[in-house]
Biopython code that builds the backbone (N, CA, C, O; Angstrom):
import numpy as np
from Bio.PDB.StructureBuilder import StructureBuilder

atoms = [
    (1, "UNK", "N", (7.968, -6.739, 14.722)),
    (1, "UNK", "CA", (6.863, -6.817, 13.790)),
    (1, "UNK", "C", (5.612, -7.322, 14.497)),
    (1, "UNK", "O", (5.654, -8.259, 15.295)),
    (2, "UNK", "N", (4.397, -6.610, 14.147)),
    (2, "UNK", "CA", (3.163, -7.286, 14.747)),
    (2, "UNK", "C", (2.186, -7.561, 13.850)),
    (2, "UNK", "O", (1.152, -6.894, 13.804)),
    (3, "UNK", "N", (2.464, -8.707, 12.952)),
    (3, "UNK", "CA", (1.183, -8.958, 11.983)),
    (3, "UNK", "C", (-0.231, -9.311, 12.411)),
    (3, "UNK", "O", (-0.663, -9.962, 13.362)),
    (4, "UNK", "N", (-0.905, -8.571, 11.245)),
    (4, "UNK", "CA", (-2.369, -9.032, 11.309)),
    (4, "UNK", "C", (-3.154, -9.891, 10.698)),
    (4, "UNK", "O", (-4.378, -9.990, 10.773)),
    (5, "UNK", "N", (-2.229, -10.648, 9.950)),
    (5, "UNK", "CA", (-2.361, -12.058, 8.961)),
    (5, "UNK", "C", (-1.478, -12.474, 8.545)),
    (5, "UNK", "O", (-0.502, -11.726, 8.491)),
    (6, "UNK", "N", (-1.350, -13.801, 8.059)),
    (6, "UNK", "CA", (-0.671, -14.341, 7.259)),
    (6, "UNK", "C", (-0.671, -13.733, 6.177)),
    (6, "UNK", "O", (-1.681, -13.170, 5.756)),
    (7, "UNK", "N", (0.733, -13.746, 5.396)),
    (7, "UNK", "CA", (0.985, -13.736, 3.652)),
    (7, "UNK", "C", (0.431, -13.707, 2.447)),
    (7, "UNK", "O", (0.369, -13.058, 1.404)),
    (8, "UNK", "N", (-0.067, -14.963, 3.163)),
    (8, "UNK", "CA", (-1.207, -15.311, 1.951)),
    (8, "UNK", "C", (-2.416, -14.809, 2.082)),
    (8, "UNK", "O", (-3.309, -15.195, 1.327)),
    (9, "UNK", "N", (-2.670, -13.794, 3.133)),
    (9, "UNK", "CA", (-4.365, -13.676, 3.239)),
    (9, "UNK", "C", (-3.956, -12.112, 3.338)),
    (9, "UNK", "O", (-4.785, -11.540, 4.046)),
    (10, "UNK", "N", (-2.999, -11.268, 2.887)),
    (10, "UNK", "CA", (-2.732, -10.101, 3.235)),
    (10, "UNK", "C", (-3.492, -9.415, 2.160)),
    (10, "UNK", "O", (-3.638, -8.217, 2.405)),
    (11, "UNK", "N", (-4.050, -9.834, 0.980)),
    (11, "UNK", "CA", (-4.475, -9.428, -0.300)),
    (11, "UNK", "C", (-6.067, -9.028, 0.246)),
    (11, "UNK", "O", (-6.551, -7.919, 0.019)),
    (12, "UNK", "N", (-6.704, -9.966, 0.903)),
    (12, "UNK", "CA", (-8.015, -9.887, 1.445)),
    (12, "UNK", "C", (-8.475, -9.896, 2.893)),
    (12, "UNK", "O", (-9.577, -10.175, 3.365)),
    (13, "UNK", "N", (-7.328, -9.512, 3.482)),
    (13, "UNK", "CA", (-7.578, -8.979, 5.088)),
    (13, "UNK", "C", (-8.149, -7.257, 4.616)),
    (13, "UNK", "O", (-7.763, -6.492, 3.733)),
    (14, "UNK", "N", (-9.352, -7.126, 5.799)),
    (14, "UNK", "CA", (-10.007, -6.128, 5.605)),
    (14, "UNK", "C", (-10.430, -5.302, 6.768)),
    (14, "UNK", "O", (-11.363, -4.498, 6.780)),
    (15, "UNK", "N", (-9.463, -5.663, 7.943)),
    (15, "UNK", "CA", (-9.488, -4.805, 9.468)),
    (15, "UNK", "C", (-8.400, -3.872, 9.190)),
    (15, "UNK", "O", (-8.792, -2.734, 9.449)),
    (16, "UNK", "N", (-7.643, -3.880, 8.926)),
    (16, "UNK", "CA", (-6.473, -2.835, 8.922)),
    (16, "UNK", "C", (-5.994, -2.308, 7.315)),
    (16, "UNK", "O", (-4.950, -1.705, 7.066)),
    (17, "UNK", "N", (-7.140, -2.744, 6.235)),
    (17, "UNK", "CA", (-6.571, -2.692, 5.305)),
    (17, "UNK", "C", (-5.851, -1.421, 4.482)),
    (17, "UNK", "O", (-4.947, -1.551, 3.657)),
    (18, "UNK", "N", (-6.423, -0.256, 4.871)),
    (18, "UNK", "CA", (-5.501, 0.682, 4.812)),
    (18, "UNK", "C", (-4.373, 1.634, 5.841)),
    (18, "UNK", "O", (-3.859, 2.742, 5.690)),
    (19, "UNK", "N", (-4.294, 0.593, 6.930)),
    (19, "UNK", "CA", (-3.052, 0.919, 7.456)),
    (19, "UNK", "C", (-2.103, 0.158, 7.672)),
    (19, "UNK", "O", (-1.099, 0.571, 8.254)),
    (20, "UNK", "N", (-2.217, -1.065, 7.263)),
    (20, "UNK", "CA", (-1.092, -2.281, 7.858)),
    (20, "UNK", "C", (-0.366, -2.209, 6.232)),
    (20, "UNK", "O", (-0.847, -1.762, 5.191)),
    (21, "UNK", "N", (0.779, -2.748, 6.460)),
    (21, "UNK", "CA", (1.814, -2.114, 5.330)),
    (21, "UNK", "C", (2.927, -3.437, 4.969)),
    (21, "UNK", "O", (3.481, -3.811, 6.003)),
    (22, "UNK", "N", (3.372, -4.230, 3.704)),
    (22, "UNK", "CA", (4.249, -5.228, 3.981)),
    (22, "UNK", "C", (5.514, -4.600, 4.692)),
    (22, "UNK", "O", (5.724, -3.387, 4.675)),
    (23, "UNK", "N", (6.083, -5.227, 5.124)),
    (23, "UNK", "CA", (7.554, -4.473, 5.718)),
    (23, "UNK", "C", (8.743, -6.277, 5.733)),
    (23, "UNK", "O", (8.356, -7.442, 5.825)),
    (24, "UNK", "N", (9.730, -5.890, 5.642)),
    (24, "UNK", "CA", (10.814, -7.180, 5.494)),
    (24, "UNK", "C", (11.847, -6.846, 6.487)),
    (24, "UNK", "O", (12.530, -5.837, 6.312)),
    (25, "UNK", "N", (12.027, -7.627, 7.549)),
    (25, "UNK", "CA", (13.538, -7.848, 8.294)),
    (25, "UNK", "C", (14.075, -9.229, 8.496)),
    (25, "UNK", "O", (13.633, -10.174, 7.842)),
    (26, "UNK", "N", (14.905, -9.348, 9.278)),
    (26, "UNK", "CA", (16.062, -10.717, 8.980)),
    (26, "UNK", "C", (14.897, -11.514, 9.081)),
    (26, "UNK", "O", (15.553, -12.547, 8.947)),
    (27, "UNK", "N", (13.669, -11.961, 9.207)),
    (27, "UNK", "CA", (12.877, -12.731, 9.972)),
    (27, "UNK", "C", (12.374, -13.153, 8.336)),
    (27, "UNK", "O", (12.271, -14.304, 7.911)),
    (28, "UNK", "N", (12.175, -12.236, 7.783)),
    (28, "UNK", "CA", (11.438, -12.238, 6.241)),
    (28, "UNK", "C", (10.532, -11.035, 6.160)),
    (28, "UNK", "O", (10.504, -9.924, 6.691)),
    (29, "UNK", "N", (9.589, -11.888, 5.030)),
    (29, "UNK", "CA", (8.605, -10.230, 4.652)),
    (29, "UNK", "C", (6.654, -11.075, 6.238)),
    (29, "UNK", "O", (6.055, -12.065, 6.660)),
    (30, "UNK", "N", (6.780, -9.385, 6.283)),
    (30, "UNK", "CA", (5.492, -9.764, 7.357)),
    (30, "UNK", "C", (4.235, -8.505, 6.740)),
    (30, "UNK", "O", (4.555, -7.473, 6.150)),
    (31, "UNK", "N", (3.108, -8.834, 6.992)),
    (31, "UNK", "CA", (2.005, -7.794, 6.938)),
    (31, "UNK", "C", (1.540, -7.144, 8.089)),
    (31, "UNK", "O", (0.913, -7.836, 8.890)),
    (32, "UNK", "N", (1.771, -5.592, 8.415)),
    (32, "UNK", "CA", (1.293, -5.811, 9.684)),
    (32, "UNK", "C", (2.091, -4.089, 9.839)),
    (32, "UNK", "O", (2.236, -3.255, 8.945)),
    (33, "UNK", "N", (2.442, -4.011, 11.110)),
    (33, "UNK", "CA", (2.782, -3.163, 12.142)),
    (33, "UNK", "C", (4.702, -3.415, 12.788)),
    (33, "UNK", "O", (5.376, -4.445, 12.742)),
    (34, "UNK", "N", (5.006, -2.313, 13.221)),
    (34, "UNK", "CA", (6.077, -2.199, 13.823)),
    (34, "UNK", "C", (5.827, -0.861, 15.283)),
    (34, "UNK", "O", (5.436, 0.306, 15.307)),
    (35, "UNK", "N", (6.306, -1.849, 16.315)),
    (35, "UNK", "CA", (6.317, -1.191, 17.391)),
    (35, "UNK", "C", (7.880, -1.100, 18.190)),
    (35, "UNK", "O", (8.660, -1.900, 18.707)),
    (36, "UNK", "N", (7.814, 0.368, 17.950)),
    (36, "UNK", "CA", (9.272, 1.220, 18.268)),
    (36, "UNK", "C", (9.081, 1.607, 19.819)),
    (36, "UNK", "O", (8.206, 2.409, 20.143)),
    (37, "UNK", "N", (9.781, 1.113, 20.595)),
    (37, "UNK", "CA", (10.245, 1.564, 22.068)),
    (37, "UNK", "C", (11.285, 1.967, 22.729)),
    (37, "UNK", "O", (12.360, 1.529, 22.319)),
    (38, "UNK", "N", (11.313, 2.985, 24.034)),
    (38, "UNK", "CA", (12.601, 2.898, 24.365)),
    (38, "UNK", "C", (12.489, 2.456, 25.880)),
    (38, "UNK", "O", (11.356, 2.425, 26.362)),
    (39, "UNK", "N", (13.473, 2.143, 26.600)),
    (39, "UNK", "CA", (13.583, 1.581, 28.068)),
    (39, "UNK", "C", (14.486, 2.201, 28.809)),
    (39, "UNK", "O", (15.525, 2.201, 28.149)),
    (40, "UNK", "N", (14.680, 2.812, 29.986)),
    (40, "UNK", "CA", (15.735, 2.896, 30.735)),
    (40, "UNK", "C", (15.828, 2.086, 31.716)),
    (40, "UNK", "O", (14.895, 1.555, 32.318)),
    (41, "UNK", "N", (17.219, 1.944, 31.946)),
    (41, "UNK", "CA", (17.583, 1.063, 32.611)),
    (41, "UNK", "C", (18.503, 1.191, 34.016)),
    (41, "UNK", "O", (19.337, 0.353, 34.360)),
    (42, "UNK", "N", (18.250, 2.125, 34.574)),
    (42, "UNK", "CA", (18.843, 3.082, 35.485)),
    (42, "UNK", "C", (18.821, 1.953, 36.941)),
    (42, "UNK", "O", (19.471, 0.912, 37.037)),
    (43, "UNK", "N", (17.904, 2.518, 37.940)),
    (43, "UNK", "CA", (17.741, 1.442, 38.988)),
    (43, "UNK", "C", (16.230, 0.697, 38.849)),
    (43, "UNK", "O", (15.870, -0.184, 39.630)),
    (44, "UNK", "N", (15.373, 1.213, 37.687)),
    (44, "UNK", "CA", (14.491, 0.385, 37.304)),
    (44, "UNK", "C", (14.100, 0.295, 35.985)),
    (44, "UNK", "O", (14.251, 1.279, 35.261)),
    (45, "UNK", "N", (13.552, -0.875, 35.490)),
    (45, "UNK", "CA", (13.229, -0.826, 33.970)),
    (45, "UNK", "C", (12.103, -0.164, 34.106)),
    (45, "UNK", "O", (11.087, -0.581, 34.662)),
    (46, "UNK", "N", (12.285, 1.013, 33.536)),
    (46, "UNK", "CA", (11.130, 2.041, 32.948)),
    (46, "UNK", "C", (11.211, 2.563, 31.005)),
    (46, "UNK", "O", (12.045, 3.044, 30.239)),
    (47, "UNK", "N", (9.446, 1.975, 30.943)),
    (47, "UNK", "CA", (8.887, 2.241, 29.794)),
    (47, "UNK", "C", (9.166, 3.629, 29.215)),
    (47, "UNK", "O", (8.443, 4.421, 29.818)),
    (48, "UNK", "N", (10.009, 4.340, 28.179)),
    (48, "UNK", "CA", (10.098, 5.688, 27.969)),
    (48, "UNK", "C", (9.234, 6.432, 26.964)),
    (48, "UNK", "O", (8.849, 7.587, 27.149)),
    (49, "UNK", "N", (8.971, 5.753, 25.964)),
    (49, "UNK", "CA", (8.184, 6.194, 24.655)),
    (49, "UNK", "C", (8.012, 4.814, 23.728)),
    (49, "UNK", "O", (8.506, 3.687, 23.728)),
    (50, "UNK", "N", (7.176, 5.438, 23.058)),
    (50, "UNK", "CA", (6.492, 4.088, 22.320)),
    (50, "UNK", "C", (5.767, 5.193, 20.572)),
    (50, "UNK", "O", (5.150, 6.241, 20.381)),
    (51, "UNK", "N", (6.300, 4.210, 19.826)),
    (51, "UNK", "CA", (6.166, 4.614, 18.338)),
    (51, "UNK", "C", (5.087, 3.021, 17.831)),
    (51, "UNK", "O", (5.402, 1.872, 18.141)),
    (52, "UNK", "N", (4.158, 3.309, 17.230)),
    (52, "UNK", "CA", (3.645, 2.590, 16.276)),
    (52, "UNK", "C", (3.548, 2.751, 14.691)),
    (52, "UNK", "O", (2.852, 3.634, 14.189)),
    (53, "UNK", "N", (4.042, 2.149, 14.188)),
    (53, "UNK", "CA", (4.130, 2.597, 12.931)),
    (53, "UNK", "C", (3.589, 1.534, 11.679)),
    (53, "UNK", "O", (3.586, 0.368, 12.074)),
    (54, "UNK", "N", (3.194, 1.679, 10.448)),
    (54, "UNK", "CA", (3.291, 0.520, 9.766)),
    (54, "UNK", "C", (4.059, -0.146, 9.582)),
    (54, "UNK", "O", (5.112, 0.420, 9.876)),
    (55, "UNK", "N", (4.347, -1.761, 9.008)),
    (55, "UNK", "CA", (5.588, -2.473, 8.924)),
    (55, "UNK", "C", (6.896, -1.260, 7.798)),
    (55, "UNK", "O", (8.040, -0.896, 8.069)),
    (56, "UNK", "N", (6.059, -0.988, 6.626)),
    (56, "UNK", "CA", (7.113, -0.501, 5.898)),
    (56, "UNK", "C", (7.920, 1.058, 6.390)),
    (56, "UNK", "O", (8.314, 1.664, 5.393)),
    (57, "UNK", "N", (8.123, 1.551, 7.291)),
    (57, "UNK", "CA", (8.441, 2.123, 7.842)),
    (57, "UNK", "C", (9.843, 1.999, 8.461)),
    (57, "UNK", "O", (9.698, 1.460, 9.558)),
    (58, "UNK", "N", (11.510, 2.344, 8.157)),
    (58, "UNK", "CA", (12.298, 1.827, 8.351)),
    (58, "UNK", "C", (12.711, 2.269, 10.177)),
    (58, "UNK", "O", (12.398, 3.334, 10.709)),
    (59, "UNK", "N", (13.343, 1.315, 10.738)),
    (59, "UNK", "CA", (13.478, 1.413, 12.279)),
    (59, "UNK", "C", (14.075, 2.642, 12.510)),
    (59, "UNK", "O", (13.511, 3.429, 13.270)),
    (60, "UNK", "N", (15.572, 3.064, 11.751)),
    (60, "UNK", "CA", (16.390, 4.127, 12.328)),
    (60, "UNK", "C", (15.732, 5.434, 12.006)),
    (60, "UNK", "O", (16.309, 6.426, 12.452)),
    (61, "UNK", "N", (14.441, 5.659, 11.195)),
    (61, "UNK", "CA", (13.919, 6.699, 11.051)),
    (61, "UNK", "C", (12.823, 6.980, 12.011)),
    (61, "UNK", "O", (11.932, 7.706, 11.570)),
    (62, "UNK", "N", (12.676, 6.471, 13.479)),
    (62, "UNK", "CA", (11.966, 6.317, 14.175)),
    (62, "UNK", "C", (12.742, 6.947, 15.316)),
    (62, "UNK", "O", (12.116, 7.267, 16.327)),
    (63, "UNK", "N", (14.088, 7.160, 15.242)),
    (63, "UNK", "CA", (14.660, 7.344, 16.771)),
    (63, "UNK", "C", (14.451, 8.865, 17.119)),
    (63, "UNK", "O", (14.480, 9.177, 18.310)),
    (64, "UNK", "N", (14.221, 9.939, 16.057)),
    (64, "UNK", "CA", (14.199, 11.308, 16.347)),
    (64, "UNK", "C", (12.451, 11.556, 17.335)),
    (64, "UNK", "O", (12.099, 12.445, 18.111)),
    (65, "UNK", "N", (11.779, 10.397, 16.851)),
    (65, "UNK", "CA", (10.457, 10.159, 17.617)),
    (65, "UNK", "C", (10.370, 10.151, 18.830)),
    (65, "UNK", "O", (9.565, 10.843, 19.453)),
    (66, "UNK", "N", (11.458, 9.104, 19.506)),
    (66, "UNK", "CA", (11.467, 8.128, 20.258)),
    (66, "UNK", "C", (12.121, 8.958, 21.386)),
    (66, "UNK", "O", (12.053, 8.718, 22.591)),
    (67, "UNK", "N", (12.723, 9.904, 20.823)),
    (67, "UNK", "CA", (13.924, 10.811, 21.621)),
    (67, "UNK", "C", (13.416, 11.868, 21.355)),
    (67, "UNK", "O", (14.342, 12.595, 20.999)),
    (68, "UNK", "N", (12.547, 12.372, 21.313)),
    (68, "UNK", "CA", (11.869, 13.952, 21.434)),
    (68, "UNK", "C", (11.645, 14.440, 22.856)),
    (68, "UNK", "O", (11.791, 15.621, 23.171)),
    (69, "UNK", "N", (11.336, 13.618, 23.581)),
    (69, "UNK", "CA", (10.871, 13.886, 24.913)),
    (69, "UNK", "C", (11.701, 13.661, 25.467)),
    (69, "UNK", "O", (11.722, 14.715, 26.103)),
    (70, "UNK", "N", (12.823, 12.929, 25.966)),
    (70, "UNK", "CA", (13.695, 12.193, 26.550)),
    (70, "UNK", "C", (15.310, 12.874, 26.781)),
    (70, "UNK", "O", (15.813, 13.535, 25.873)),
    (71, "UNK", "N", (15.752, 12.730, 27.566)),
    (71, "UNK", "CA", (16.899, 13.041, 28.055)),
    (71, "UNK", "C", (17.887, 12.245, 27.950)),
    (71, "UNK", "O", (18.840, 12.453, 28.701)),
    (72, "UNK", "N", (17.964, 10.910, 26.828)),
    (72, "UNK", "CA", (18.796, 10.172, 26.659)),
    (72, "UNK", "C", (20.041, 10.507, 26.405)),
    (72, "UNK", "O", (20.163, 11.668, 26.014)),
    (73, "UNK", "N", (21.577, 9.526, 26.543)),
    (73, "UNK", "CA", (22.722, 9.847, 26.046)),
    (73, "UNK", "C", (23.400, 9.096, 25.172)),
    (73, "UNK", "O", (24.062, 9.456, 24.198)),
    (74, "UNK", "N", (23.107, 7.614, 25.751)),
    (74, "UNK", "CA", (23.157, 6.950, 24.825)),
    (74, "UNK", "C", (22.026, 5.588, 24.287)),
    (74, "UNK", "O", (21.304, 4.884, 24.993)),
    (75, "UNK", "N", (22.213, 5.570, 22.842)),
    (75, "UNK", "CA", (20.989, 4.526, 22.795)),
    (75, "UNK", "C", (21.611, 3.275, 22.084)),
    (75, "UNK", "O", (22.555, 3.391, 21.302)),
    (76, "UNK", "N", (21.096, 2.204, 22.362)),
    (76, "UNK", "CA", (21.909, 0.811, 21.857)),
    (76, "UNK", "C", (20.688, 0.308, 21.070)),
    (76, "UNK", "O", (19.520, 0.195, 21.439)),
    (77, "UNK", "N", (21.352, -0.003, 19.714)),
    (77, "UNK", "CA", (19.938, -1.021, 18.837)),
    (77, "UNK", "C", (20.661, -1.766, 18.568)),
    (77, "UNK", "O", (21.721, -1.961, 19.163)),
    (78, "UNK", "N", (20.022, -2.710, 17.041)),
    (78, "UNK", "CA", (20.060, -3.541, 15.905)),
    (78, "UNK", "C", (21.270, -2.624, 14.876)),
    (78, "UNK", "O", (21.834, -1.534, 14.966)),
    (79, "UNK", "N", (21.266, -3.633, 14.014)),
    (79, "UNK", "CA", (21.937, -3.518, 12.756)),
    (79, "UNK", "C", (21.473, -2.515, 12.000)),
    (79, "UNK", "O", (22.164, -1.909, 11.181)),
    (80, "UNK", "N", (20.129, -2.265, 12.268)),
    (80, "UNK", "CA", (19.035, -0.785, 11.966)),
    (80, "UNK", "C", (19.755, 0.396, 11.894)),
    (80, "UNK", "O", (19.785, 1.119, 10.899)),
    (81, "UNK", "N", (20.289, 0.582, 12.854)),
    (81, "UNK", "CA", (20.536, 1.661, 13.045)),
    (81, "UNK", "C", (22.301, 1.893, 13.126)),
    (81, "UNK", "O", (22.980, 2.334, 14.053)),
    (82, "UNK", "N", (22.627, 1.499, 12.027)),
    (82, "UNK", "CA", (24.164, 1.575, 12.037)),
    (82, "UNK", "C", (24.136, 2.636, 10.824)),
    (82, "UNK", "O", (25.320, 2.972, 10.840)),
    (83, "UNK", "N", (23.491, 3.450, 9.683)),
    (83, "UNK", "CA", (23.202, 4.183, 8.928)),
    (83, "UNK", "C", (23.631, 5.133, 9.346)),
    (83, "UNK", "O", (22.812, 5.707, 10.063)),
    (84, "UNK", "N", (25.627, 6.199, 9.165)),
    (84, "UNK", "CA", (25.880, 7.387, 9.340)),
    (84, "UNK", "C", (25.231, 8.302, 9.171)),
    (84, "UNK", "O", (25.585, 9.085, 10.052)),
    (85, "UNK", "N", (23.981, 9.052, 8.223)),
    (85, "UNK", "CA", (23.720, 9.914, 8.170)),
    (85, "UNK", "C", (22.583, 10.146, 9.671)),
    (85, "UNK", "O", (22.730, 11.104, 10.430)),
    (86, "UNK", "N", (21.494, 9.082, 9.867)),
    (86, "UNK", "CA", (20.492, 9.215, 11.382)),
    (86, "UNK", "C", (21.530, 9.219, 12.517)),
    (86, "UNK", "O", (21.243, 9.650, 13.634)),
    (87, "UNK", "N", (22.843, 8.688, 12.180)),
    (87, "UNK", "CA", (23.451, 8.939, 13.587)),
    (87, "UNK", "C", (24.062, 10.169, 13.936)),
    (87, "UNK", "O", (24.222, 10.474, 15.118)),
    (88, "UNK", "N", (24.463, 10.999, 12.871)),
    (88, "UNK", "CA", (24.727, 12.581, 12.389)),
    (88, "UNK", "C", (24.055, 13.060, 12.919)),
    (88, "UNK", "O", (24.465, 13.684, 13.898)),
    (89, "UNK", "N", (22.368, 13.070, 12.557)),
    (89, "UNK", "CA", (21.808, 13.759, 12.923)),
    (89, "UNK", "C", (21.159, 13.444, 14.420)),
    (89, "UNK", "O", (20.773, 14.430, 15.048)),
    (90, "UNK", "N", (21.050, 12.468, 14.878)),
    (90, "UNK", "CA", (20.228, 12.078, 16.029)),
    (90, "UNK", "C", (21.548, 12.628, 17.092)),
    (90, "UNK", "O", (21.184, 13.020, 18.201)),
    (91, "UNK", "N", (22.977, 12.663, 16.800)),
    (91, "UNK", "CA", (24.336, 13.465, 17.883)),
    (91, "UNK", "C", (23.788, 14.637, 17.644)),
    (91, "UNK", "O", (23.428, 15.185, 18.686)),
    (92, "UNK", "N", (23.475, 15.546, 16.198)),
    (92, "UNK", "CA", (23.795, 17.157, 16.411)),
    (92, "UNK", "C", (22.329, 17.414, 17.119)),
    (92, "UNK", "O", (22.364, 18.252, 18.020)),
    (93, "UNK", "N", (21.112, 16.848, 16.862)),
    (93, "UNK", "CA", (19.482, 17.320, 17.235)),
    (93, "UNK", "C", (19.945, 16.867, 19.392)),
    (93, "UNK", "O", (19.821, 17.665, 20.321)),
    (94, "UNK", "N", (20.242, 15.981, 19.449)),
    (94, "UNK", "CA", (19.808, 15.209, 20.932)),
    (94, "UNK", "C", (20.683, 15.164, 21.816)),
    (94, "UNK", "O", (20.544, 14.915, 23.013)),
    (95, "UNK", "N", (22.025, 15.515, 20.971)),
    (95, "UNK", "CA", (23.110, 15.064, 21.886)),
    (95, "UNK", "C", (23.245, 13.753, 21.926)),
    (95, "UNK", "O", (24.228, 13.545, 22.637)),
    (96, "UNK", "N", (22.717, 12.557, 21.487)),
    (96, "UNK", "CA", (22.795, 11.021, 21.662)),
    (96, "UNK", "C", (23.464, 10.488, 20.748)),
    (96, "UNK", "O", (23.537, 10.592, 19.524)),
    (97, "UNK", "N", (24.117, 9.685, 21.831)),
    (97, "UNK", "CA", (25.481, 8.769, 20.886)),
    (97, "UNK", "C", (24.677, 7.540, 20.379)),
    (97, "UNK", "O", (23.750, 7.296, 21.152)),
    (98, "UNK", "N", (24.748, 6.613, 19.225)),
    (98, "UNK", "CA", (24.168, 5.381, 18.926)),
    (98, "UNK", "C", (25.154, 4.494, 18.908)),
    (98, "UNK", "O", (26.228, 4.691, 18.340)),
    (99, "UNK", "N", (24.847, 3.462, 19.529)),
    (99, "UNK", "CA", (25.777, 2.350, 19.386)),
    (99, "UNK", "C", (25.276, 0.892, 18.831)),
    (99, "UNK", "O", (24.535, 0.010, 19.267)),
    (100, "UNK", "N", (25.851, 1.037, 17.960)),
    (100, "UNK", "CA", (25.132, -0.490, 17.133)),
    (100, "UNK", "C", (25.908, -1.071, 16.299)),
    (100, "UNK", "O", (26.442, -0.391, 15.422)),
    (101, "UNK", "N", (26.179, -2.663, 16.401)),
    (101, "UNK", "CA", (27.132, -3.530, 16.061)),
    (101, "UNK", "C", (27.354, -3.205, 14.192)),
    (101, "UNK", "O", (26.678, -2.223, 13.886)),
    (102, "UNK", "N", (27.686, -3.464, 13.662)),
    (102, "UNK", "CA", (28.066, -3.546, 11.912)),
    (102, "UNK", "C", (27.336, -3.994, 11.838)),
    (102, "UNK", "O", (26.756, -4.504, 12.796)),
    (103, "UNK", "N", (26.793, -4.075, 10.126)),
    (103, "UNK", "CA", (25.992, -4.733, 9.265)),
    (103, "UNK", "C", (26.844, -5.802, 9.338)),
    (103, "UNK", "O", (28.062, -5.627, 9.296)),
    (104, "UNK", "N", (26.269, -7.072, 9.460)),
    (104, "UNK", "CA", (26.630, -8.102, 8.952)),
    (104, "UNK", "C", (27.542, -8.765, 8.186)),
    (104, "UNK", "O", (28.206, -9.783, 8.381)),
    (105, "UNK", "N", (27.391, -7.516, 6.706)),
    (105, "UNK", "CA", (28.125, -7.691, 5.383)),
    (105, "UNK", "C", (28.736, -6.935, 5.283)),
    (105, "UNK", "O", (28.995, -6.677, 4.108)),
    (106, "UNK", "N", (29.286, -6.201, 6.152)),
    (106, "UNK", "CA", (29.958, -4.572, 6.518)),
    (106, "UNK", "C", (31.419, -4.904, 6.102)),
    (106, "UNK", "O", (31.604, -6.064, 6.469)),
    (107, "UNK", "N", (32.518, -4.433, 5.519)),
    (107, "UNK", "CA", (33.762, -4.773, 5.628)),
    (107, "UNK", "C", (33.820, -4.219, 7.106)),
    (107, "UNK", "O", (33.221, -3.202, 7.453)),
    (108, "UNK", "N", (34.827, -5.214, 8.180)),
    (108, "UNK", "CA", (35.095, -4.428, 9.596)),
    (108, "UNK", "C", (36.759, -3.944, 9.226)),
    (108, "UNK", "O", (37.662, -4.486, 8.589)),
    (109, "UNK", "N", (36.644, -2.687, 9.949)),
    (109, "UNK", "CA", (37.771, -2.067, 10.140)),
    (109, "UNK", "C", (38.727, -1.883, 11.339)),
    (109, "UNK", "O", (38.365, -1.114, 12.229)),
    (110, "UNK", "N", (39.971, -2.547, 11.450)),
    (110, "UNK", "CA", (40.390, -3.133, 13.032)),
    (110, "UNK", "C", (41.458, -2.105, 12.811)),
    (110, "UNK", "O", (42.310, -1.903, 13.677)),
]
sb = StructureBuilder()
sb.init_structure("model")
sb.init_model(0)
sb.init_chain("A")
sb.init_seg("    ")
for serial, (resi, resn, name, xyz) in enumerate(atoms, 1):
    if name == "N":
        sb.init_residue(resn, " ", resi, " ")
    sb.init_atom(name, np.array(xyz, "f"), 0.0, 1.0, " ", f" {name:<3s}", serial, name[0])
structure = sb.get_structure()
């Protein structure tokens, strides 16, 4: 998240006011921006793509972005992106496997 004010001043902030968006993750609710990246990690950390988006904008609907250009195979996130249907589609469009831990509140299956 990259806010451009506090909470309380999100009503009468007037630099971004029609593009900055509330958005909520484990952190709480923020005003502001979300910046989507990817990295490889091969024999050097290299910058791959970069998404800016408003806060309300959900993360796993960002990866078909992120992976347009890219030759990835596999990609590792957040709890974001544990949602079967973007991982459906981000295997049949990219070929890319997602790997991302359970929700939290997930029943686990051993």
């Amino acid at each position: 998240m990259l806010e451009v004010c506090k909470l309380v001043r999100a009503e009468s902030h007037k630099v971004a006011k029609n593009i900055a968006k509330f958005g909520k993750n484990h952190q709480g609710w923020h005003y502001g921006f979300k910046l989507h990246a990817t990295i490889n990690f091969n024999l050097i950390e290299q910058l791959c793509s970069l998404v800016f988006t408003s806060a309300d904008q959900h993360d796993a609907q960002q990866l078909p972005k992120l992976l347009k250009n890219n030759k990835t195979k596999i990609v590792v996130g957040d709890t974001s992106y544990t949602a079967q249907v973007i991982r459906q589609h981000i295997w049949q469009t990219f070929g890319t496997l997602v790997l991302s831990p359970p929700y939290y509140e997930q029943n686990k299956k051993y």
